[in-house]
Rosetta silent file (secondary structure, phi, psi, omega in degrees, C-alpha in Angstrom):
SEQUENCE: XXXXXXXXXXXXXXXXXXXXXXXXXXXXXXXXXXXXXXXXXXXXXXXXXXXXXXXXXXXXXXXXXXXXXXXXXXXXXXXXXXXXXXXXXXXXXXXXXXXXXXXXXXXXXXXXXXXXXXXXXXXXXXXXXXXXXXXXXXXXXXXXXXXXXXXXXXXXXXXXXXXXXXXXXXXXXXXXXXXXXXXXXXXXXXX
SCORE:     score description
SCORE:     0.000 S_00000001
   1 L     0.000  139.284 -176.195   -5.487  -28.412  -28.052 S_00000001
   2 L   -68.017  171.952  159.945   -5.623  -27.030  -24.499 S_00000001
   3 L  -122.438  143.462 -146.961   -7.135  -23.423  -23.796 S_00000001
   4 H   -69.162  -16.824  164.972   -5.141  -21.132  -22.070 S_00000001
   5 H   -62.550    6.848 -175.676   -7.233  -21.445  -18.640 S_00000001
   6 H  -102.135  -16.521  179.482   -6.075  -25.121  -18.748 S_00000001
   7 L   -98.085  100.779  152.631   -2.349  -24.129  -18.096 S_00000001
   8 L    10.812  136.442  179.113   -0.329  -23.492  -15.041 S_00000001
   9 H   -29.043  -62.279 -135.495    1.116  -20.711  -13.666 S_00000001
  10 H   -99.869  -45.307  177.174    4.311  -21.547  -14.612 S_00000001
  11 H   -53.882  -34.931 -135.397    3.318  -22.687  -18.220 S_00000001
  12 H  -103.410  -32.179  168.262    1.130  -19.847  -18.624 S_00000001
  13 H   -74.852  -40.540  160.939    4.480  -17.345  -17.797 S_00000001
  14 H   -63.509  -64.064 -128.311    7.040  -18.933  -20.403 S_00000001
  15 H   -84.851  -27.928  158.735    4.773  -18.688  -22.927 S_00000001
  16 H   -19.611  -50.759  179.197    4.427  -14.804  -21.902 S_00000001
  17 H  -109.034   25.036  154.601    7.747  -14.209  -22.278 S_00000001
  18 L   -92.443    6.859 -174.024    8.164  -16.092  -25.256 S_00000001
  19 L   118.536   16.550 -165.515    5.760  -13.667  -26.927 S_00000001
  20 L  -111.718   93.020  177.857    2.345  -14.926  -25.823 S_00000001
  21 H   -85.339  -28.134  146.330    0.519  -11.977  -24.587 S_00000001
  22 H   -40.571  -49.494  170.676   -2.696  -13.789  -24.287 S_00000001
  23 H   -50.360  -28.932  165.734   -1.051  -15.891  -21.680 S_00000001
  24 H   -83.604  -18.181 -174.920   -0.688  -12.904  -19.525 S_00000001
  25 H   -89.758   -1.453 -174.293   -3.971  -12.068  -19.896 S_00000001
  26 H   -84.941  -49.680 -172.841   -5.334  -15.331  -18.963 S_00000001
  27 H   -85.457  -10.137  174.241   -3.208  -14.877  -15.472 S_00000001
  28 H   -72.051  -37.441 -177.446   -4.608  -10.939  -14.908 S_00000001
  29 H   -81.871   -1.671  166.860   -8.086  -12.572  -15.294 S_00000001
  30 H   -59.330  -56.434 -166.264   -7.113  -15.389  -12.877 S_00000001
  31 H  -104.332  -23.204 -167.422   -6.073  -12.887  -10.266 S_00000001
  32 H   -46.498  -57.334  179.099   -7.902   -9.945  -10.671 S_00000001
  33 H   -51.396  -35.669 -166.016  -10.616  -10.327   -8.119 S_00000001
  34 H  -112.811   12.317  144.373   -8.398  -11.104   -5.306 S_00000001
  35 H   -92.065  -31.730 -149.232   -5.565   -8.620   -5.929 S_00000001
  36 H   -47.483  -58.339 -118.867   -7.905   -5.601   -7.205 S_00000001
  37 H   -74.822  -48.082  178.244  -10.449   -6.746   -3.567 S_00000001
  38 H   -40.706  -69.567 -127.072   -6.865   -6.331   -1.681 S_00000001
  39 H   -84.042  -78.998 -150.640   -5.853   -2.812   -3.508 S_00000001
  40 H   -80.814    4.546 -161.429   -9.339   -1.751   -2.595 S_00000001
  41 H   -91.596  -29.786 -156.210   -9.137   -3.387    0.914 S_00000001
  42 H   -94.081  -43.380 -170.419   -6.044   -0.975    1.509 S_00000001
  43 L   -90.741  -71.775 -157.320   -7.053    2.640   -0.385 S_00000001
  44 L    82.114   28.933  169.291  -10.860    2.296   -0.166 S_00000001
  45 L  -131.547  138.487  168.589  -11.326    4.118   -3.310 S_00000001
  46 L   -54.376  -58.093 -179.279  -12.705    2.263   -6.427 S_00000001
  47 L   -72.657  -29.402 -170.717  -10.433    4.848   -9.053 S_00000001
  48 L   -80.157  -68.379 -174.044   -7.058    4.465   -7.036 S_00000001
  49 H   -47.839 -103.896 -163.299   -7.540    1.014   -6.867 S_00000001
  50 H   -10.696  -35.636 -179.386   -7.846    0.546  -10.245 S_00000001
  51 H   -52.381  -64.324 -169.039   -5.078    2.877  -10.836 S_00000001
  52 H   -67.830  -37.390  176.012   -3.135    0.639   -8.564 S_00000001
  53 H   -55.427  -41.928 -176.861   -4.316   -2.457   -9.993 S_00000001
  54 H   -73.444  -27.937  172.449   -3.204   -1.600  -13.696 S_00000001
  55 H   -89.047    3.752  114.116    0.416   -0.315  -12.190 S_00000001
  56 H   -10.971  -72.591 -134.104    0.635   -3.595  -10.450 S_00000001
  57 H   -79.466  -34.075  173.946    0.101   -5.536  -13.301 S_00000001
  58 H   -59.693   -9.582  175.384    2.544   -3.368  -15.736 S_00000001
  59 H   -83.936  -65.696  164.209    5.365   -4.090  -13.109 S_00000001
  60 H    -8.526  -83.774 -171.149    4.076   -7.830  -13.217 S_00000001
  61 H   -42.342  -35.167 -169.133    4.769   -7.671  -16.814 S_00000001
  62 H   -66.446  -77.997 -135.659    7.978   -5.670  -16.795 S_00000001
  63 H   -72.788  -17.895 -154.388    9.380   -7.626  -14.183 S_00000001
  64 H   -93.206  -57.804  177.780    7.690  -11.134  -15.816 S_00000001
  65 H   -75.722  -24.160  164.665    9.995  -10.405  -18.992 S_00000001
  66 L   -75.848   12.564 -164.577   13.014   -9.536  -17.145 S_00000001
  67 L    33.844   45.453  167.267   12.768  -13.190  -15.425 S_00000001
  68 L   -87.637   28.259 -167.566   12.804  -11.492  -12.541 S_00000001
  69 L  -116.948  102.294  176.422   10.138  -13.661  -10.866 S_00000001
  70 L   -82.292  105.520 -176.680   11.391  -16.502   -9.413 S_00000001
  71 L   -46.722  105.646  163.628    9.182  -19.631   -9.465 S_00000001
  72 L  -131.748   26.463 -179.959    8.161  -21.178   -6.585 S_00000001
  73 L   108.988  -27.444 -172.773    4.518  -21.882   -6.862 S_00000001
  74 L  -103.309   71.521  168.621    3.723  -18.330   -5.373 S_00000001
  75 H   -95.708  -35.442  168.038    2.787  -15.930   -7.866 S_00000001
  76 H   -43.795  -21.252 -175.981   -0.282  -14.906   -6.237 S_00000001
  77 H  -111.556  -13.915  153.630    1.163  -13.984   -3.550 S_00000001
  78 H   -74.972  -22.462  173.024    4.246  -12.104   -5.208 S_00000001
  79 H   -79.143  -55.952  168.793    1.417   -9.946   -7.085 S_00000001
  80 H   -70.409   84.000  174.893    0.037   -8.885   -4.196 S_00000001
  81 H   172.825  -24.193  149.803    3.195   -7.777   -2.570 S_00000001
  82 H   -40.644  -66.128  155.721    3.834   -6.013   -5.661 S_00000001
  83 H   -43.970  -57.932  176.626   -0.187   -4.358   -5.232 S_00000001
  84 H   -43.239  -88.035 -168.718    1.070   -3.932   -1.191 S_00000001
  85 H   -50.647  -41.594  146.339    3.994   -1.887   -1.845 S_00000001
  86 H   -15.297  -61.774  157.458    2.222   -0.069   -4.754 S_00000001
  87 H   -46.957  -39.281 -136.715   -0.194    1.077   -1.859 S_00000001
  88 H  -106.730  -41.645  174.301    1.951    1.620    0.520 S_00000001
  89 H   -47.019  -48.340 -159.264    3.976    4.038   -1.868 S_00000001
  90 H   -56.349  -44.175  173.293    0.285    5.830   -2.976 S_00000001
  91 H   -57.249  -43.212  178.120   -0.021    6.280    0.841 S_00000001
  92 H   -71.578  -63.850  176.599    3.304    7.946    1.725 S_00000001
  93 H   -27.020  -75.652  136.410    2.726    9.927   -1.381 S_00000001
  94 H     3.117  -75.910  166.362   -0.434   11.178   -0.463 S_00000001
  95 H   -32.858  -75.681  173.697    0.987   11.797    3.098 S_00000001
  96 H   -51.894  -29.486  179.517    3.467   14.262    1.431 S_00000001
  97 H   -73.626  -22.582  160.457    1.281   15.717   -1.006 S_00000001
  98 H   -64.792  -16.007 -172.514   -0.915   17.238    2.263 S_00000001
  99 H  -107.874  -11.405 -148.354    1.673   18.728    3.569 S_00000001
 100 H   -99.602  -56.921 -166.294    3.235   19.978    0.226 S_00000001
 101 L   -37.886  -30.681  175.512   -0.221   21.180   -0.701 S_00000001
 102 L   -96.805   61.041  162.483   -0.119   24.797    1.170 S_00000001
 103 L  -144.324   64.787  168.352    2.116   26.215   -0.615 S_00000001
 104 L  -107.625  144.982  158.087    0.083   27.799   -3.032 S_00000001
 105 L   -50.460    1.131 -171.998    0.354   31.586   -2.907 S_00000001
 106 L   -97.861  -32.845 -159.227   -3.361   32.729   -3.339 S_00000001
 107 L   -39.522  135.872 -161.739   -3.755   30.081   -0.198 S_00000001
 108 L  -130.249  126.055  176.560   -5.997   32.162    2.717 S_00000001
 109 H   -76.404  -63.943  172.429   -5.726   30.242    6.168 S_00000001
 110 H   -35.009  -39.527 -158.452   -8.631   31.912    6.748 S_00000001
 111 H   -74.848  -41.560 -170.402  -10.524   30.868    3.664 S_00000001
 112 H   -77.668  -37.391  173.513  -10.418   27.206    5.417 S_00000001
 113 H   -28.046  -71.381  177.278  -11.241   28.338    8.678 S_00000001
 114 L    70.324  -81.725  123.751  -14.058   30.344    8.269 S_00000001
 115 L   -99.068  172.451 -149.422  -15.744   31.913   11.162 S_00000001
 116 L   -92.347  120.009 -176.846  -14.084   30.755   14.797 S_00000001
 117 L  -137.180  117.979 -143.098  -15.218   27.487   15.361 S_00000001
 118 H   -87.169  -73.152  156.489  -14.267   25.550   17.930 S_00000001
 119 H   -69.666   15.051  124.026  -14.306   22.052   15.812 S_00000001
 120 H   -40.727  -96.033 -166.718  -12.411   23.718   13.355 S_00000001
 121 H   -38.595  -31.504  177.230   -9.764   24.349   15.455 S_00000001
 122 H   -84.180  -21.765 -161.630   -9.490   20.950   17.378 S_00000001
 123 H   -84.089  -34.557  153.167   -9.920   19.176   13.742 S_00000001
 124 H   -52.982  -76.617  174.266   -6.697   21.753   13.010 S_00000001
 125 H   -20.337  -58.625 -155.416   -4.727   20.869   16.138 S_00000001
 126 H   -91.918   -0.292  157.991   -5.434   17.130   15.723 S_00000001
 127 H   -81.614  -40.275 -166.116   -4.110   17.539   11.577 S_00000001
 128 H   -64.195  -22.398  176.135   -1.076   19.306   12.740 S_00000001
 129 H   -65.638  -63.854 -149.171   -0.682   16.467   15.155 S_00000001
 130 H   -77.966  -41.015 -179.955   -1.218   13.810   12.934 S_00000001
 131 H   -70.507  -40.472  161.152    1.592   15.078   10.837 S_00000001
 132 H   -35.987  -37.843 -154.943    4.088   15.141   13.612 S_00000001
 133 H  -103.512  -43.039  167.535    3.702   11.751   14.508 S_00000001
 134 H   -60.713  -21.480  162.191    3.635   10.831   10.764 S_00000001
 135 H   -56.844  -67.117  165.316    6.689   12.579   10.604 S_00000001
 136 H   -49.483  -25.975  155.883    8.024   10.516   13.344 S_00000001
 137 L   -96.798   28.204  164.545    6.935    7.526   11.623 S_00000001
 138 L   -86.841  -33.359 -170.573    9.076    7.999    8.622 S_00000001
 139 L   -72.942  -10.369  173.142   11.806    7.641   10.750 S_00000001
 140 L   -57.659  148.033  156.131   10.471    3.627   11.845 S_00000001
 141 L   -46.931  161.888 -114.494   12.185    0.774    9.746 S_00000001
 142 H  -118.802  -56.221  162.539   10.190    0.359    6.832 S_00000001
 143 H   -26.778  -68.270 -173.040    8.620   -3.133    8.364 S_00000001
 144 H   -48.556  -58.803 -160.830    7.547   -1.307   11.131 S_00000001
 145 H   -72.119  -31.749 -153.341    5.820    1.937    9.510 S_00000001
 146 H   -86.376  -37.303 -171.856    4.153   -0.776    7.420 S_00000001
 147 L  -114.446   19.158  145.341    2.186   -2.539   10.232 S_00000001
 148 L   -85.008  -56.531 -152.640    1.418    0.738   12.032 S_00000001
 149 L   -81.920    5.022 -177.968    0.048    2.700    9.470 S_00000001
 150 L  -122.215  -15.689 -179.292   -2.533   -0.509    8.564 S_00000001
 151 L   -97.747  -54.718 -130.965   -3.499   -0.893   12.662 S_00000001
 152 L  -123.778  -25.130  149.777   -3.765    2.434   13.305 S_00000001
 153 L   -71.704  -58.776  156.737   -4.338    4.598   10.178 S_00000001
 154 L   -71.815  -11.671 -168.593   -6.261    1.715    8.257 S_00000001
 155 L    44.818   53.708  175.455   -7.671    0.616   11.257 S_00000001
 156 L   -76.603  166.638  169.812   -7.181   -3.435   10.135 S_00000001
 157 L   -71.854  141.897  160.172   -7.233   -6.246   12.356 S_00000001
 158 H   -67.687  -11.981 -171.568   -3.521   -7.876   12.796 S_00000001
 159 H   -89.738  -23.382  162.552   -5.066  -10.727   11.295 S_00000001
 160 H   -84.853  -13.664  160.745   -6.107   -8.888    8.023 S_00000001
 161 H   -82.343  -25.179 -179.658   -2.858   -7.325    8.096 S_00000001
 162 H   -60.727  -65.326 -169.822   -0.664  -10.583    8.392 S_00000001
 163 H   -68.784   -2.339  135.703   -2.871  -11.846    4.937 S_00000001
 164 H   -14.046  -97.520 -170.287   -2.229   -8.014    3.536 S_00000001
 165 H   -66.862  -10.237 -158.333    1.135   -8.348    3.740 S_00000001
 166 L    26.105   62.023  156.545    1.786  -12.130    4.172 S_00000001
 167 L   -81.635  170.062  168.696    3.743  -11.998    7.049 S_00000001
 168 L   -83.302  167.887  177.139    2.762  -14.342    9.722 S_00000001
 169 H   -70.171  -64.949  167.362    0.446  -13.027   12.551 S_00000001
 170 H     4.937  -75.715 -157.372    3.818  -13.533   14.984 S_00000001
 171 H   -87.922   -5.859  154.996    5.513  -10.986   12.892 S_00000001
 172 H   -78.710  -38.457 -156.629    2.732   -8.340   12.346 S_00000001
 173 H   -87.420  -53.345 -122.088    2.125   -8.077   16.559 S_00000001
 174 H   -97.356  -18.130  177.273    5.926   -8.164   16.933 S_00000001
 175 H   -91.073  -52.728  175.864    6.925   -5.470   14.457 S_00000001
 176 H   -43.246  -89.272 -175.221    3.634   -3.413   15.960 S_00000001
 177 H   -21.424  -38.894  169.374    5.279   -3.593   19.280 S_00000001
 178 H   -89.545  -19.247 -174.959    8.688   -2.219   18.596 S_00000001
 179 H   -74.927  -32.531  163.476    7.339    0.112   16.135 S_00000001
 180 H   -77.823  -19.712  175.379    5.535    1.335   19.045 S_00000001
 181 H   -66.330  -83.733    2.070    8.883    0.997   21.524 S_00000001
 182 H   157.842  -66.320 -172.590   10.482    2.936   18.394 S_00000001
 183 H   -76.966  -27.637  176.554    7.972    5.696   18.107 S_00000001
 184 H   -72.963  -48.239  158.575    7.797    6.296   21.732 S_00000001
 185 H   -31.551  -90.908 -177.158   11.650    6.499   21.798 S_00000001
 186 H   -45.794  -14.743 -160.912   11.589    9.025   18.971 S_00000001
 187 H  -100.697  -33.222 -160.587    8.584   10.933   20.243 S_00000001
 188 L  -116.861   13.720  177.980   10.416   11.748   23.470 S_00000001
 189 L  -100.198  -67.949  168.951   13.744   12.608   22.115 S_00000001
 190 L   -47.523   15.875 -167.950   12.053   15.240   20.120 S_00000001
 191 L   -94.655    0.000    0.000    9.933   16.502   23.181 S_00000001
C-alpha cells in the first residue's frame, strides 16, 4: 500500500474531499515552506505570517470541498495566490486601521509629539503624506495598486514581484507604469 507522500496532487485532493483529512495534511506539509517563506516574504512578521498561513490554508480547504479548484496541474501556485491576496487584504487593512486608529477620545496629539522636534514633525508631514497618496492609490485598478504597493511600499524587485504574484515580468513593469500614469493623473486632479 502506497503512503500518502507517494500520491499526486490531484489524487491526494479527491481523497480530501471524499473524507480523507490526512490527505490534506500531506499537501499543507508539501507546501508549507514555500507558501509560509512567500507570506513572510510579503508581511515580514513571523506571527502575521503564520496567521496568514493558517487562513490560507482554511480557504484551501473550504474552497478544496466546494470543488472550487479547478485542476490543472497548478495548485501550488493557486495557494499562493490565495496567501497573495490574503496579504494584500492584511495590508489594506492595516492601512485603514492607522488612520481609523485616532479616534480614541483620551488621544493627546501632544502625548505623541512630545517636546518640538524637528524630526517629529517631518516624520508627521511625511505620515500625513503617505496617507494621501495611499488614499490616491485606492482609487488605481486593483492590478495596479497591487504592483505599486510591492515596488514601492515593499520595496521588491519586479522580478520578485512577477514570482509573488505570478504574473509575468512584462505585466508587473507594465501595470507599474500606468499605475504610475494613473496616480499622477489622480494626484493632479486633486491638486
Amino acid at each position: 500500500m502506497r503512503t500518502k507522500v507517494e500520491f499526486n496532487d490531484q489524487e491526494l485532493i479527491k481523497m480530501y474531499v471524499e473524507g480523507d483529512v490526512q490527505a490534506l495534511e500531506t499537501l499543507i506539509t508539501k507546501y508549507q515552506s514555500k507558501v509560509m517563506s512567500s507570506i513572510y516574504q510579503v508581511v515580514k512578521d513571523l506571527d502575521t505570517a503564520n496567521d496568514i498561513f493558517q487562513e490560507t490554508f482554511i480557504k484551501v480547504m473550504l474552497k478544496l470541498k466546494e470543488e472550487k479548484y479547478q485542476d490543472q496541474g497548478k495548485l501550488l501556485p493557486w495557494i499562493q495566490r490565495i496567501a497573495h491576496n490574503l496579504c494584500m487584504d492584511h495590508y489594506r487593512k492595516n492601512q485603514k486601521a492607522k488612520i481609523i486608529a485616532n479616534d480614541n477620545e483620551e488621544f493627546d496629539i501632544f502625548d505623541t509629539i512630545g517636546e518640538h522636534d524637528e524630526s517629529r514633525e517631518n516624520e508627521i508631514v511625511s505620515d500625513e503624506s503617505n496617507l494621501d497618496i495611499l488614499s490616491f492609490i485606492d482609487l488605481l485598478p486593483e492590478e495596479q495598486q497591487e504592483v505599486l504597493i510591492y515596488r514601492h511600499f515593499y520595496d521588491y524587485s519586479f522580478k520578485e514581484i512577477s514570482e509573488i504574484t505570478g504574473m509575468n515580468l512584462n505585466t508587473a513593469l507594465g501595470r507599474m507604469r500606468y499605475a504610475l500614469i494613473n496616480l499622477k493623473k489622480i494626484i493632479d486632479s486633486n491638486k
